[in-house]
Backbone atoms as SQL, in Angstrom:
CREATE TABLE atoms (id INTEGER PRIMARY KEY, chain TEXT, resi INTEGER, resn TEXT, atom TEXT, x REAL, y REAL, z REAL);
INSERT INTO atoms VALUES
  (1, 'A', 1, 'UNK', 'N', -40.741, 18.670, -45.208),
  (2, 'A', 1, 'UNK', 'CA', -41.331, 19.532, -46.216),
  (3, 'A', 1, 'UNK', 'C', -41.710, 20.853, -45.532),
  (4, 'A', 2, 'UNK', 'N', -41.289, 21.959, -45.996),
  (5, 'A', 2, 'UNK', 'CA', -40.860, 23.210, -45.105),
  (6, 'A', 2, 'UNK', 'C', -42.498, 23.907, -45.342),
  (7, 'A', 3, 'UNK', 'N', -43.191, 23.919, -46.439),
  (8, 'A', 3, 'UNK', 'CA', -44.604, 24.085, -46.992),
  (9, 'A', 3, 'UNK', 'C', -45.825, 23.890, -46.082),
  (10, 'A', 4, 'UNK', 'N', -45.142, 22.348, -45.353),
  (11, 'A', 4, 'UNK', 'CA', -46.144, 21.682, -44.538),
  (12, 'A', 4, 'UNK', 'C', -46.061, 22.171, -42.746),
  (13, 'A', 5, 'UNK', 'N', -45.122, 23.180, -42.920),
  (14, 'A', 5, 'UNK', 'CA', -45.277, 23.160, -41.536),
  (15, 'A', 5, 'UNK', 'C', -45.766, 24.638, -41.007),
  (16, 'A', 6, 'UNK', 'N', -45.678, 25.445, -42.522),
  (17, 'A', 6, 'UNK', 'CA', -46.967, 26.887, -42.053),
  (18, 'A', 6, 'UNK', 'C', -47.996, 26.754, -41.727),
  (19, 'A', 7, 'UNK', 'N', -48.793, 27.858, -41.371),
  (20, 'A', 7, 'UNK', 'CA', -50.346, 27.507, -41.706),
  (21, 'A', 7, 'UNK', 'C', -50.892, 27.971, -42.515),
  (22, 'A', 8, 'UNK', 'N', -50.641, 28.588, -43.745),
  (23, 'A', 8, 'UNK', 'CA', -51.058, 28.915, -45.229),
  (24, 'A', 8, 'UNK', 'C', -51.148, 27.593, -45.567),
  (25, 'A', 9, 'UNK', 'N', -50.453, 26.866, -45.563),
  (26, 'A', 9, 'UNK', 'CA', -50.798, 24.916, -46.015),
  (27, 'A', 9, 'UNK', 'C', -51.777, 24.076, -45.458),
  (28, 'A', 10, 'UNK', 'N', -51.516, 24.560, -44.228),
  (29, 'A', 10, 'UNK', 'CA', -52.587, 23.734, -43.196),
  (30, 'A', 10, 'UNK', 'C', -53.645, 22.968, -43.800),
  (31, 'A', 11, 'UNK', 'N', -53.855, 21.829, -44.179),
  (32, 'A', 11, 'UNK', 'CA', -54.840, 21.137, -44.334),
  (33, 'A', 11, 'UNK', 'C', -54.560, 20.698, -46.133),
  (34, 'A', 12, 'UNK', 'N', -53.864, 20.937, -46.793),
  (35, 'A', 12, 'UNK', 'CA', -54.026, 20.751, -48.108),
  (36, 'A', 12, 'UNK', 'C', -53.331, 19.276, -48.716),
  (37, 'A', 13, 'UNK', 'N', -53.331, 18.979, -49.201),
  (38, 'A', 13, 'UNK', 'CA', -53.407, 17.647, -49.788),
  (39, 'A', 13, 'UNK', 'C', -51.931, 17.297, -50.004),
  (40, 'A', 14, 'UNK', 'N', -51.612, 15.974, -49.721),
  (41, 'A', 14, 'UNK', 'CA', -49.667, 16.181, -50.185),
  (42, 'A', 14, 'UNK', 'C', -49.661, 16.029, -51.494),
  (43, 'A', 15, 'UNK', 'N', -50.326, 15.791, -52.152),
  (44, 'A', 15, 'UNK', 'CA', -49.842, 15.852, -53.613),
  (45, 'A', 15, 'UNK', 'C', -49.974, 17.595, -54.059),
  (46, 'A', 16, 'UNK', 'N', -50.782, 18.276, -53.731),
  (47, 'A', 16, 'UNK', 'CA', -50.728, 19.837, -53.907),
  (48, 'A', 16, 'UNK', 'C', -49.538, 20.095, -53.308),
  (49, 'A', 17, 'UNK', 'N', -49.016, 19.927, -52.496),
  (50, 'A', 17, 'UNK', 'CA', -47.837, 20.561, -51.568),
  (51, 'A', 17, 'UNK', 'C', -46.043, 19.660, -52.385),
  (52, 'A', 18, 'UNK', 'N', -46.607, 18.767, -52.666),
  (53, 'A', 18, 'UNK', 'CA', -45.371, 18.243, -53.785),
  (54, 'A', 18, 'UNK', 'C', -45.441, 18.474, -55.039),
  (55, 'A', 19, 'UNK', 'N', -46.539, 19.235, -55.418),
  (56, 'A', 19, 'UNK', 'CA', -46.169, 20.135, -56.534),
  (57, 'A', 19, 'UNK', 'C', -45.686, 21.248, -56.395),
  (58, 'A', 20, 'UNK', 'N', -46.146, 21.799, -55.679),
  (59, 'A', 20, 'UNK', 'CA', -45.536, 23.715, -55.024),
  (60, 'A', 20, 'UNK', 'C', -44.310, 23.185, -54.743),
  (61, 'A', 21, 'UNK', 'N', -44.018, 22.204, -54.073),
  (62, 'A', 21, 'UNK', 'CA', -42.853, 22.041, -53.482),
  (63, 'A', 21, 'UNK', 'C', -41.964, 21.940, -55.304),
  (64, 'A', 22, 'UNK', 'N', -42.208, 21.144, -56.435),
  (65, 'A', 22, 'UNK', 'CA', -41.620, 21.445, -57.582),
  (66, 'A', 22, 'UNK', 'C', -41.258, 22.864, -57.911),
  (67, 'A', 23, 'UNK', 'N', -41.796, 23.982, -57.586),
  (68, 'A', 23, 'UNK', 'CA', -42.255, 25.397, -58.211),
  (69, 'A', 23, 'UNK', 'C', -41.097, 26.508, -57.421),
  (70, 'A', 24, 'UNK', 'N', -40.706, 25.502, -56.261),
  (71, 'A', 24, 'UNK', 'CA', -40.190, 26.375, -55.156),
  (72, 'A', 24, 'UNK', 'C', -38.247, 26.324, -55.392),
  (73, 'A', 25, 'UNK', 'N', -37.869, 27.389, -55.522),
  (74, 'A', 25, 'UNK', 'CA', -36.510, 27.454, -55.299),
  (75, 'A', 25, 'UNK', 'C', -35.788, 28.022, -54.034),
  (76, 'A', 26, 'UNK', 'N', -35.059, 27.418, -53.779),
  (77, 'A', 26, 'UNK', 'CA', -34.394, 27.374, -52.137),
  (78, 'A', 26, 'UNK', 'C', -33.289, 28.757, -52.554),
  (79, 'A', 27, 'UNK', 'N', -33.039, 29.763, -51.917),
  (80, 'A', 27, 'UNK', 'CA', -32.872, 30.718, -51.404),
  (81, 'A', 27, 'UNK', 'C', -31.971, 31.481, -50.358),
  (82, 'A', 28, 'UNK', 'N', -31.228, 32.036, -50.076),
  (83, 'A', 28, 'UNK', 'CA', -30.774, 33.042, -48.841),
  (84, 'A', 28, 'UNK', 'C', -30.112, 33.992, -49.242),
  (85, 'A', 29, 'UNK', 'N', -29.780, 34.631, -47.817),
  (86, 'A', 29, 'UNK', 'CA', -29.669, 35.913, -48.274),
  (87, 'A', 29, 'UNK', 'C', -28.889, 36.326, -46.680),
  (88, 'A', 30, 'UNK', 'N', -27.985, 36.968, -46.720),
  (89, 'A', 30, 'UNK', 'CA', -27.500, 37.190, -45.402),
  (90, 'A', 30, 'UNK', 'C', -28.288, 38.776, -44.921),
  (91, 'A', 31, 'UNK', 'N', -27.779, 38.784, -43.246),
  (92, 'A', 31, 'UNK', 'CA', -28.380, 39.748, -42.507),
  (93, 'A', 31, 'UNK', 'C', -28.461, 41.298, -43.307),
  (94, 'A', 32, 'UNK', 'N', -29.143, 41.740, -42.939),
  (95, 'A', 32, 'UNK', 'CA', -29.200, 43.349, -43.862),
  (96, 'A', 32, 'UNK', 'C', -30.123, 43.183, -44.793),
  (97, 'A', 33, 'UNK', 'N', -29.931, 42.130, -45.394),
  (98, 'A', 33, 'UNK', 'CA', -30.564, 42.250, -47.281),
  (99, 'A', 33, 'UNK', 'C', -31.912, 42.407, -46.788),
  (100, 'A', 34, 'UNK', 'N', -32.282, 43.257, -48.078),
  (101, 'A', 34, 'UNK', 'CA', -34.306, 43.364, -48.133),
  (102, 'A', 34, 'UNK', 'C', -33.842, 42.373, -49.235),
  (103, 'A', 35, 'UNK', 'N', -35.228, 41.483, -49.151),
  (104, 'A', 35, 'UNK', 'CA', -35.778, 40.858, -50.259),
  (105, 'A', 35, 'UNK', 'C', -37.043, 41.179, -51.252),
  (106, 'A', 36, 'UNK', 'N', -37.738, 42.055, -50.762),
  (107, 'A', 36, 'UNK', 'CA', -38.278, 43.162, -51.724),
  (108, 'A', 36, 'UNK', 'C', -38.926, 44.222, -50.812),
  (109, 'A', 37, 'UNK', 'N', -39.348, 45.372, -51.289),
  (110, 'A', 37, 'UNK', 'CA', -39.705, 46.715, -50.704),
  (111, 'A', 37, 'UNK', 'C', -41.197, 47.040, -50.950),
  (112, 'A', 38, 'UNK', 'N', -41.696, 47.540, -49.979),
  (113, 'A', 38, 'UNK', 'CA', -43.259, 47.732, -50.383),
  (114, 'A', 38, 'UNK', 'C', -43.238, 48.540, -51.606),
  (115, 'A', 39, 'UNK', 'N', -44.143, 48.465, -52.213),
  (116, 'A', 39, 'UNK', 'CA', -44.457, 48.896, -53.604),
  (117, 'A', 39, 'UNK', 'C', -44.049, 48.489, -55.011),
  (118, 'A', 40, 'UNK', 'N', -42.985, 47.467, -54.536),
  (119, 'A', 40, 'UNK', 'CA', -42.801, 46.317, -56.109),
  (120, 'A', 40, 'UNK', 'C', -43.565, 45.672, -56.098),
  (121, 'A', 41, 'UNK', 'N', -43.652, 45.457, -57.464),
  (122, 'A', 41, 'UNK', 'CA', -44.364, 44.316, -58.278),
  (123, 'A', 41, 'UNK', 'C', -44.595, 42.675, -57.556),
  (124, 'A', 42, 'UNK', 'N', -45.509, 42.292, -56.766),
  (125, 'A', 42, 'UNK', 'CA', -45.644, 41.327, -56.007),
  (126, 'A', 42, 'UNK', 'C', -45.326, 40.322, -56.797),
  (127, 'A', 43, 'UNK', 'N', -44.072, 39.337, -56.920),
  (128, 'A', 43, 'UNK', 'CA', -43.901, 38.492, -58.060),
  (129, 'A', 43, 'UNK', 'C', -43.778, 37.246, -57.534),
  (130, 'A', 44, 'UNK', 'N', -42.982, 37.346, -56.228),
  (131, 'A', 44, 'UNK', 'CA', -42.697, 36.112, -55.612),
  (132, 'A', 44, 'UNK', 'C', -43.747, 36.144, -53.660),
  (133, 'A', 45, 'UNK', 'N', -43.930, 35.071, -53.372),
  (134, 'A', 45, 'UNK', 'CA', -44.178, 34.933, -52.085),
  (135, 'A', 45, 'UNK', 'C', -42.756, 33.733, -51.402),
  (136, 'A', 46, 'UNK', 'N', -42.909, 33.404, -50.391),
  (137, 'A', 46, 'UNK', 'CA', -41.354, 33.009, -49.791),
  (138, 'A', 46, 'UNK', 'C', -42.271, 32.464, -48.192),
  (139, 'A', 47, 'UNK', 'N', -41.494, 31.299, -47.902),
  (140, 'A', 47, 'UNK', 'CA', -41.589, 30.687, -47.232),
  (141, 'A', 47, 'UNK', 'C', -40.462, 30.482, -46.333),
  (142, 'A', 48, 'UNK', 'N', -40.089, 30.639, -45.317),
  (143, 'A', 48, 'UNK', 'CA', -39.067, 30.728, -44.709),
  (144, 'A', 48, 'UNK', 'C', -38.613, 29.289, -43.847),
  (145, 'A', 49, 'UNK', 'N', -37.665, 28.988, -44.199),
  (146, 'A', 49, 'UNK', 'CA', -36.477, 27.579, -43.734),
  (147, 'A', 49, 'UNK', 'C', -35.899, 28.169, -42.224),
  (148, 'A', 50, 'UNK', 'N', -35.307, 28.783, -42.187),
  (149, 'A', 50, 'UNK', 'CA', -34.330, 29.372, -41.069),
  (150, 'A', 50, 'UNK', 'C', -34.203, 30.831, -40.812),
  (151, 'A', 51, 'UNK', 'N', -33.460, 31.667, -39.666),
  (152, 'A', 51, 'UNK', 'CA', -33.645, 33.176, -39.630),
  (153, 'A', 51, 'UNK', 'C', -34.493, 33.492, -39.196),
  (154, 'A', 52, 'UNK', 'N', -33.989, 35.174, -39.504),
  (155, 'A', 52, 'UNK', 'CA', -35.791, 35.992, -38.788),
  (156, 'A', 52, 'UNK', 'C', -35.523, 37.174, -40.486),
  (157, 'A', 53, 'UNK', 'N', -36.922, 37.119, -40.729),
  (158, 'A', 53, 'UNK', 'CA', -37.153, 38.341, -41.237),
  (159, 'A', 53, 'UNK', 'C', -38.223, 39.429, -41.081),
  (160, 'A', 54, 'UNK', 'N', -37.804, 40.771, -40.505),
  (161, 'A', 54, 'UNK', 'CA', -38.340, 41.266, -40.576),
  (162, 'A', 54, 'UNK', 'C', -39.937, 42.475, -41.597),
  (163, 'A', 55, 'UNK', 'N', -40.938, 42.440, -41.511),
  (164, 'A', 55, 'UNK', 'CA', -41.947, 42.828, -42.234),
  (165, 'A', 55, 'UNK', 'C', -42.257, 44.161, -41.974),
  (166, 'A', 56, 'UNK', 'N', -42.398, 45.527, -42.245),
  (167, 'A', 56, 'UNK', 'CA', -42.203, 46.701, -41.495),
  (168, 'A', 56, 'UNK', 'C', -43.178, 47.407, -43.111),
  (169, 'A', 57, 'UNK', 'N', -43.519, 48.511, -42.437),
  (170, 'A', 57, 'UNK', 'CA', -44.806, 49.400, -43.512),
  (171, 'A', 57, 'UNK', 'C', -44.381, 51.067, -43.056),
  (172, 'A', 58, 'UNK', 'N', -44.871, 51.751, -44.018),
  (173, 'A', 58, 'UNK', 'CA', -44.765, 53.426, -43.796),
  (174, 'A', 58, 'UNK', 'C', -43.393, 53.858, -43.845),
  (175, 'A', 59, 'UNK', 'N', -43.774, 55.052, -44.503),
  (176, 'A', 59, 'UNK', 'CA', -42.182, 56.188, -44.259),
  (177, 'A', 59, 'UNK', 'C', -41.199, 55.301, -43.500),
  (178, 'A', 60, 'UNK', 'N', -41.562, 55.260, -42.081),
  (179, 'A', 60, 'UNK', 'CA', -40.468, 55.356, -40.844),
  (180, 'A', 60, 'UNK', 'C', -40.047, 53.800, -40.598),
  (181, 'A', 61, 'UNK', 'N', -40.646, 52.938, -41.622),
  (182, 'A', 61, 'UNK', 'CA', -40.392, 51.392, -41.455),
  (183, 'A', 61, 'UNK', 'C', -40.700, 50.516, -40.431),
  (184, 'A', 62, 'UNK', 'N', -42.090, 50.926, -39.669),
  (185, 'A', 62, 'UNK', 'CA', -42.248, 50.663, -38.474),
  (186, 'A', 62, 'UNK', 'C', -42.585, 49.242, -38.726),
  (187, 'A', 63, 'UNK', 'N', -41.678, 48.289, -38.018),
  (188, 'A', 63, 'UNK', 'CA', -42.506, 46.871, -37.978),
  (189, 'A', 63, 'UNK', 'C', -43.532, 46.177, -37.604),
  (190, 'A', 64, 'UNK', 'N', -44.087, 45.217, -38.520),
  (191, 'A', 64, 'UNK', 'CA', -45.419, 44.897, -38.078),
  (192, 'A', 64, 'UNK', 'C', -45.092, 43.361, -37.758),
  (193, 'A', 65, 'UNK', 'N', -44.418, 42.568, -38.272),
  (194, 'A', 65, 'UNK', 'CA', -44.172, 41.275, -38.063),
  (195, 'A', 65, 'UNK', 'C', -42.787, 40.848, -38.297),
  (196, 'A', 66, 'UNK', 'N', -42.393, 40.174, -36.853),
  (197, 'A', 66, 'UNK', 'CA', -41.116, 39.228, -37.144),
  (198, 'A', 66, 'UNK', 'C', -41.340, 38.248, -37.585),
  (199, 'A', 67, 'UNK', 'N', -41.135, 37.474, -38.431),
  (200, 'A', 67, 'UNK', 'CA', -41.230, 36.212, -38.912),
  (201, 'A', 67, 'UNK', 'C', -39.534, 35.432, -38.420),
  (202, 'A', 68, 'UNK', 'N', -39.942, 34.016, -37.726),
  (203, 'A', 68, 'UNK', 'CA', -39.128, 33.367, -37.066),
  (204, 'A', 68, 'UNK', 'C', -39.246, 31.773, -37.075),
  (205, 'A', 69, 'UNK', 'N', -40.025, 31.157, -37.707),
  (206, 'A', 69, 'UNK', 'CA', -40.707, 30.035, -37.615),
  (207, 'A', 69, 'UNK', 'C', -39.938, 29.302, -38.919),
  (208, 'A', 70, 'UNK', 'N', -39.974, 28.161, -38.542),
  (209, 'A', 70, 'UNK', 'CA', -39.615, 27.042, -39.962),
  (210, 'A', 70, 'UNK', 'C', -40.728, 26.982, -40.863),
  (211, 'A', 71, 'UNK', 'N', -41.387, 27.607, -41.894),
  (212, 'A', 71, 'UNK', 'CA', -42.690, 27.325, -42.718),
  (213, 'A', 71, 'UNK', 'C', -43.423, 28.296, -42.765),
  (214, 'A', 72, 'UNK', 'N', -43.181, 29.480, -41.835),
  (215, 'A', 72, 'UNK', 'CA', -43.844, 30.848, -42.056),
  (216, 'A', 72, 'UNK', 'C', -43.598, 31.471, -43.172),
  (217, 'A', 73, 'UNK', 'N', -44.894, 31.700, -43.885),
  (218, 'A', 73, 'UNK', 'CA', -44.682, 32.857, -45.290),
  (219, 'A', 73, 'UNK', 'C', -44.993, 33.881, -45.361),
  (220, 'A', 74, 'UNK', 'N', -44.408, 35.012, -45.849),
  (221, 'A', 74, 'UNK', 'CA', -44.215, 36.091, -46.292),
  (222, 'A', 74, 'UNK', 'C', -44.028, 36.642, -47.584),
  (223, 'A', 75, 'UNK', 'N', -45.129, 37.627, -48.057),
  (224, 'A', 75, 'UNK', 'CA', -44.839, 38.165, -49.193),
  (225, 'A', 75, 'UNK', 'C', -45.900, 37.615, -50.326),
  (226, 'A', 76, 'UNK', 'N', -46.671, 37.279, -49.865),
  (227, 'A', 76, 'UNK', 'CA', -47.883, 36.179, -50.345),
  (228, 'A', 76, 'UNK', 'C', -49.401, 37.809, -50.709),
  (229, 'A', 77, 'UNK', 'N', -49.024, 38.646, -51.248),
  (230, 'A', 77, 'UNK', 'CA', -50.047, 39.833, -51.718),
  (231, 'A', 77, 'UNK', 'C', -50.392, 39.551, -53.236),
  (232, 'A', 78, 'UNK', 'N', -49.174, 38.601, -54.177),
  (233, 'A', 78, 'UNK', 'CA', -50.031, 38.496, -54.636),
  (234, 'A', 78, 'UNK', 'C', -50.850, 37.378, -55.046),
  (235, 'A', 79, 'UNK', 'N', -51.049, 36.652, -53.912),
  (236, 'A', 79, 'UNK', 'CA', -51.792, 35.278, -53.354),
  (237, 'A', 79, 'UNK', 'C', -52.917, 35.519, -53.526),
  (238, 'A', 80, 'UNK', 'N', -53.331, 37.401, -52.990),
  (239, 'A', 80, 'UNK', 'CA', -54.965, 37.947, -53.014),
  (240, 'A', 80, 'UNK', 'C', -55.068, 38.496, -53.357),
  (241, 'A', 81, 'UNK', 'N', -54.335, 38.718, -54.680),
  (242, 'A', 81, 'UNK', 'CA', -54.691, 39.586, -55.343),
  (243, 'A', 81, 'UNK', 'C', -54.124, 41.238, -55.661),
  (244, 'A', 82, 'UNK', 'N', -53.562, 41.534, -55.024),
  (245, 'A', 82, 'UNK', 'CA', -52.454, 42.454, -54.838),
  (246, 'A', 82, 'UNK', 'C', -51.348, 42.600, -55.807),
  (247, 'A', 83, 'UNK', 'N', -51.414, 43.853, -56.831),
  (248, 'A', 83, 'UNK', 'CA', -50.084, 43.781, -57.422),
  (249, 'A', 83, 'UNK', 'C', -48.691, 43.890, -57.194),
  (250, 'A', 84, 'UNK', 'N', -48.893, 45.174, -55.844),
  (251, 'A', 84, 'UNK', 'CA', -47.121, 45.245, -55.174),
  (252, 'A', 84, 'UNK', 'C', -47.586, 44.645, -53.652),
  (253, 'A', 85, 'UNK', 'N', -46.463, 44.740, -53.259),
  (254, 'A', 85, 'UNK', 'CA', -45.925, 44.262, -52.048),
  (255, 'A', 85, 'UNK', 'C', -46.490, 45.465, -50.974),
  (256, 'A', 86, 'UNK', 'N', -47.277, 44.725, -49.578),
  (257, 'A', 86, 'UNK', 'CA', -47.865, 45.798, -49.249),
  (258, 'A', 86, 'UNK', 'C', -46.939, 45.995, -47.822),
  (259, 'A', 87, 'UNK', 'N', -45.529, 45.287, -47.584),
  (260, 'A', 87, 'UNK', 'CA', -44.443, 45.856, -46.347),
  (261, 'A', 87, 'UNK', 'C', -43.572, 45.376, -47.535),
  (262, 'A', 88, 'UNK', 'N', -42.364, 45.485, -46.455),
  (263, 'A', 88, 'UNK', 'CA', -40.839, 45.489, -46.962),
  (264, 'A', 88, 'UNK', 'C', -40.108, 44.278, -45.734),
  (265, 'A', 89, 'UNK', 'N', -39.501, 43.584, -46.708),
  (266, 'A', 89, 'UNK', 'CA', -39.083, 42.455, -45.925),
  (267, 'A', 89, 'UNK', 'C', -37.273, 42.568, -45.905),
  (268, 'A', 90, 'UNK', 'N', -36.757, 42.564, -44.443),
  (269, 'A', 90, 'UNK', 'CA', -35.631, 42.897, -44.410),
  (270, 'A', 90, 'UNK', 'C', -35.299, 41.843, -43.380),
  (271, 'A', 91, 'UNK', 'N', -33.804, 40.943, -43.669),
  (272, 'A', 91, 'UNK', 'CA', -33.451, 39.664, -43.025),
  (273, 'A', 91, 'UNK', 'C', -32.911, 40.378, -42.013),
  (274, 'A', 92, 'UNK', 'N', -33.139, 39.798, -40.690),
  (275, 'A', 92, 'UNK', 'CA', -32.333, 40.358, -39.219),
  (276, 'A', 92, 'UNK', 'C', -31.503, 39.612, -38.963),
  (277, 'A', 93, 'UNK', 'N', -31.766, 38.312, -39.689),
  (278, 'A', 93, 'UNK', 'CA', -30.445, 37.669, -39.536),
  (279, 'A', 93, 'UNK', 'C', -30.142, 36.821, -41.028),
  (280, 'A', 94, 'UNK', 'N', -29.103, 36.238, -41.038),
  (281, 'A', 94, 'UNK', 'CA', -28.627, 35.279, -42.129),
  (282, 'A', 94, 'UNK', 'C', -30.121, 34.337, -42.356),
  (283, 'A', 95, 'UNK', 'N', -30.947, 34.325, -43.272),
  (284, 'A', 95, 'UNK', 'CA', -32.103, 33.418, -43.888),
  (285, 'A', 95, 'UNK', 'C', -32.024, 32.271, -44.969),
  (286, 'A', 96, 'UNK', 'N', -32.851, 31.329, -44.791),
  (287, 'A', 96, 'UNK', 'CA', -33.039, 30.176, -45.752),
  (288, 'A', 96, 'UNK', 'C', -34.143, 30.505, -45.913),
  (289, 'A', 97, 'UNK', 'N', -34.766, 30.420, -47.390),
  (290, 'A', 97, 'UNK', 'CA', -36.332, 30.133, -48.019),
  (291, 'A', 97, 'UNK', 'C', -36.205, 29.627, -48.795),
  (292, 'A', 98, 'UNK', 'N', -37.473, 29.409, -49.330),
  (293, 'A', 98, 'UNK', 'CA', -38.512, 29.309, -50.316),
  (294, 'A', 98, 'UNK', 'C', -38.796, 29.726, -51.114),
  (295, 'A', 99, 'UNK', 'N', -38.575, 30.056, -52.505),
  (296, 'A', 99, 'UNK', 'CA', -39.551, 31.352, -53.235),
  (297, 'A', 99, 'UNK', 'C', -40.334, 30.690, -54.320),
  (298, 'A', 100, 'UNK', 'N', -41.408, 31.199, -54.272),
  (299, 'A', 100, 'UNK', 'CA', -42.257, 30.474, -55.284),
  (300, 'A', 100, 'UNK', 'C', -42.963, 31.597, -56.459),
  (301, 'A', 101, 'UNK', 'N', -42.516, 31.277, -57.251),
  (302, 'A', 101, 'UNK', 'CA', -43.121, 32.757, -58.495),
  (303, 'A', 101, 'UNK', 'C', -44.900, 32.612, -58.787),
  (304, 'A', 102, 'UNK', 'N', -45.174, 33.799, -58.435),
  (305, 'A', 102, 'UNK', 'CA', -46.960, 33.146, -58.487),
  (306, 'A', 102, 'UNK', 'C', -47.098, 33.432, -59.347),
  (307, 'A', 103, 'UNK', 'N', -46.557, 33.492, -60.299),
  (308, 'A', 103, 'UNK', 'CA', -47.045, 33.289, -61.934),
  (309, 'A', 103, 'UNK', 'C', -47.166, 31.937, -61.919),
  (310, 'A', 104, 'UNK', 'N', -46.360, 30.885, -61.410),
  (311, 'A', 104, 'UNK', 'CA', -45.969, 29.348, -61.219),
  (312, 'A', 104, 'UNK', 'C', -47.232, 28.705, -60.710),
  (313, 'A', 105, 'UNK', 'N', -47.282, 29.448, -59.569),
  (314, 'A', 105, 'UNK', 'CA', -48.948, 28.873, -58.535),
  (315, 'A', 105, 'UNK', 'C', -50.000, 28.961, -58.795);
């Protein structure tokens, strides 16, 4: 269970995590692709299976986080509340996820 091995999950109950896990549609996207750009509409958060994707902010796209891990999430703004997306997520390599619509969550 790909949910259970972030630490946004850390500690939560398996029956909570086999429901999200219902909510969640599996995903990819090869190298290059953004999967959304700072300043859209925060709709989905994403949990990452495989790959790296990069997280980067400002004009010049300077990166702030590689994400590389089996269960690391990204894109979770509007988890707290956040209407757009506050980086831009761009795959460095071929990716597997997660996406979960937080309208769903």
């Amino acid at each position: 269970m790909y949910l259970k091995q972030g630490d946004l999950f850390r500690g939560v109950s398996i029956s909570f995590l086999t429901r999200a896990m219902t909510l969640a549609q599996r995903g990819s996207r090869p190298e290059g692709a953004v999967l959304f750009r700072r300043g859209e509409p925060a709709a989905h958060f994403f949990v990452l299976i495989n790959g790296s994707v990069e997280l980067s902010v400002g004009e010049a796209g300077q990166s702030v986080h590689v994400g590389r891990r089996t269960g690391e999430s990204f894109g979770w703004a509007a988890l707290v509340g956040r209407d757009c997306y506050a980086a831009t997520a761009r795959c460095l390599s071929k990716i597997d996820f997660l996406r979960i619509r937080v309208e769903d969550f």
